[in-house]
C-alpha positions in Angstrom: -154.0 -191.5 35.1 -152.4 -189.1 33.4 -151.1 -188.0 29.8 -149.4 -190.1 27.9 -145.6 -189.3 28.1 -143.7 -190.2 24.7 -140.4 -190.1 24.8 -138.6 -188.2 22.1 -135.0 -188.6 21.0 -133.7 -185.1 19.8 -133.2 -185.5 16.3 -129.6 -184.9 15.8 -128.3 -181.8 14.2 -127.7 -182.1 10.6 -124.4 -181.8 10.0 -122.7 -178.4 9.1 -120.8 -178.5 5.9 -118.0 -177.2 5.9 -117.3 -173.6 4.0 -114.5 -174.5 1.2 -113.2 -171.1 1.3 -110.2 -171.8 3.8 -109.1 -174.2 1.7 -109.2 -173.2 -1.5 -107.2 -169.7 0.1 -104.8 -172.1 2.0 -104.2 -173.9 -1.4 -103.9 -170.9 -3.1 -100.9 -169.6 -1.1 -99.2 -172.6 -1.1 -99.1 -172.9 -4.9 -98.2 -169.1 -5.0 -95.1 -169.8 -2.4 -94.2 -173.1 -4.2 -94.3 -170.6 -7.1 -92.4 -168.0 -6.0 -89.7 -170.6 -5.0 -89.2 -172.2 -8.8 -88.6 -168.8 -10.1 -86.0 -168.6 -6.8 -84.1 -171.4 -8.9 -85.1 -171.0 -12.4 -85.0 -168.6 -14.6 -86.2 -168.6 -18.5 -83.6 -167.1 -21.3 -84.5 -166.8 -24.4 -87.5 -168.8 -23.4 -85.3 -171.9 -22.1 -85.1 -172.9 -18.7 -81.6 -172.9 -16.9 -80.7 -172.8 -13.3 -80.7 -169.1 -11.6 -77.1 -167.8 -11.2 -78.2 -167.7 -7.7 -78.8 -171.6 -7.7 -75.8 -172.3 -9.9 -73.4 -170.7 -7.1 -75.5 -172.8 -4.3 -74.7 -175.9 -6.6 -71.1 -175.2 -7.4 -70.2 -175.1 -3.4 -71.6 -178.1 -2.7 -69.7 -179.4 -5.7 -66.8 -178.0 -4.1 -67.3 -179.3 -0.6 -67.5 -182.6 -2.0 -64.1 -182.1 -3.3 -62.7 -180.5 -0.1 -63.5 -183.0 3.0 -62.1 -184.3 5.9 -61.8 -186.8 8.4 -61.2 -186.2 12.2 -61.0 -187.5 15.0 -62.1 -186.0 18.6 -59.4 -186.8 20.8 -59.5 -187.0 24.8 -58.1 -183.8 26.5 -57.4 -185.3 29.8 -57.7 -189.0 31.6 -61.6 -188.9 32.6 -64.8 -190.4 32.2 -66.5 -189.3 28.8 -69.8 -190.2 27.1 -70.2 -193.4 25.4 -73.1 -194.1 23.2 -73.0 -197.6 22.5 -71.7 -199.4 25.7 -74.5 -199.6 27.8 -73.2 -197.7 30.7 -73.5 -193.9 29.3 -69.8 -193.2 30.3 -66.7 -194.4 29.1 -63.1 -193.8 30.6 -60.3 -192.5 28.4 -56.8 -191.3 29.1 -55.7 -188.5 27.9 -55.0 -188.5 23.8 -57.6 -191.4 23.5 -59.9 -191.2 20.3 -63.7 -190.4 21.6 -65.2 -190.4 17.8 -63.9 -190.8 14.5 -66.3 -188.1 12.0 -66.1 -186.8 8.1 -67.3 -183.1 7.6 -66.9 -180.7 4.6 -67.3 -177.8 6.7 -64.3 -178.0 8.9 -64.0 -178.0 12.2 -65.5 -174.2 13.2 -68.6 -175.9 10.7 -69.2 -179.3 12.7 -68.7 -178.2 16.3 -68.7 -175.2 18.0 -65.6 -174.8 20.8 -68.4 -175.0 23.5 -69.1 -178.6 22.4 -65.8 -179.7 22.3 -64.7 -178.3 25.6 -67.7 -178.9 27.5 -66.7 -182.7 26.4 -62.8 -182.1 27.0 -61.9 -183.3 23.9 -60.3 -181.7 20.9 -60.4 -181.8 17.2 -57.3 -182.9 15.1 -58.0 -183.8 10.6 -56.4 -187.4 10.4 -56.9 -187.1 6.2 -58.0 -184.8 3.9 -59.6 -185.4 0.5 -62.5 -186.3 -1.6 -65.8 -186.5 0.3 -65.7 -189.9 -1.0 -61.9 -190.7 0.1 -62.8 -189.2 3.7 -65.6 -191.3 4.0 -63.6 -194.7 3.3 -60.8 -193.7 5.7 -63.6 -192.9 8.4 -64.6 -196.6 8.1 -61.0 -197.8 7.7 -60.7 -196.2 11.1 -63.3 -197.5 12.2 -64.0 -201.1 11.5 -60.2 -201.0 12.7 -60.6 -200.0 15.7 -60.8 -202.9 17.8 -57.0 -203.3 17.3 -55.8 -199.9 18.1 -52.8 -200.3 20.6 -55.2 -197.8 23.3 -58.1 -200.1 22.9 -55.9 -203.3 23.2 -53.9 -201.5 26.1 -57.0 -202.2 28.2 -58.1 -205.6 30.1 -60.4 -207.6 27.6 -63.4 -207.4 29.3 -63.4 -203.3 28.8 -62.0 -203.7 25.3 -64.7 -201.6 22.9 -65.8 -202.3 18.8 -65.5 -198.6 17.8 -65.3 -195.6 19.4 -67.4 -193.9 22.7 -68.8 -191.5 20.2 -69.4 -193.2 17.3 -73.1 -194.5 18.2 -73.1 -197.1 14.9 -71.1 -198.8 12.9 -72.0 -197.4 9.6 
């Protein structure tokens, strides 16, 4: 009755290959960027390698801010509930002169928080220590692991007694 109907598949398209080009460009600039950032930090005298003066001063200041730390404290402005990153409940009450978060910085205080951040979180910023990077970092954790037995934090009925500070998301 009538023709005979084969059904044909479409034979699927061959696939395109892809054009090399971008990539080879793409790698191309990256190697000339990566390039143009060596000679950023190196720099060849009398053909030997030493840091650019440029690089030198960036390493010497971090040299120096190493030397020239501190550690802090961010201290409760008023009596008022604050934020509290480890507690459970988002918000922790603290009277006024309370420690919210114990911190190290090498950049000061103007560096590590702007005054928005400390007034929009009514609390203020006072150095406890000052010292090494390294000697500002062990009296962060002295303050720290210690306290649990701060008179504020014993001041308060057990069962709202905290481990370390509202702020202070970790015991590190």
């Amino acid at each position: 009755m009538g023709a005979d109907l084969r059904q044909t598949q479409p034979e699927a398209p061959e696939p395109k290959k892809k054009n090399p080009l971008p990539f080879i460009i793409g790698t191309a600039v990256i190697l000339i960027f990566c390039a143009l950032k060596w000679h950023d930090v190196v720099e060849y005298v009398n053909g030997e390698p030493q840091l650019s003066r440029k690089h030198q001063e960036q390493l010497q200041n971090k040299l120096n801010e190493a030397d020239e730390a501190e550690q802090y404290a961010l201290i409760a402005l008023t009596d008022g509930w604050y934020a509290c990153l480890h507690s459970g409940i988002g918000t922790y009450y603290l009277k006024a002169g309370e420690v919210w978060k114990y911190g190290t910085t090498t950049k000061g205080e103007k560096g590590r928080y702007e005054y928005k951040f400390l007034r929009g979180n009514g609390v203020y910023y006072i150095v406890q220590f000052r010292g090494t990077l390294h000697e500002c970092l062990k009296e962060e954790q002295n303050k720290l692991y210690t306290y649990p037995l701060l008179p504020e934090n014993l001041a308060r009925e057990e069962q709202l007694r905290l481990i370390r500070p509202p702020y202070n998301p970790i015991q590190r």
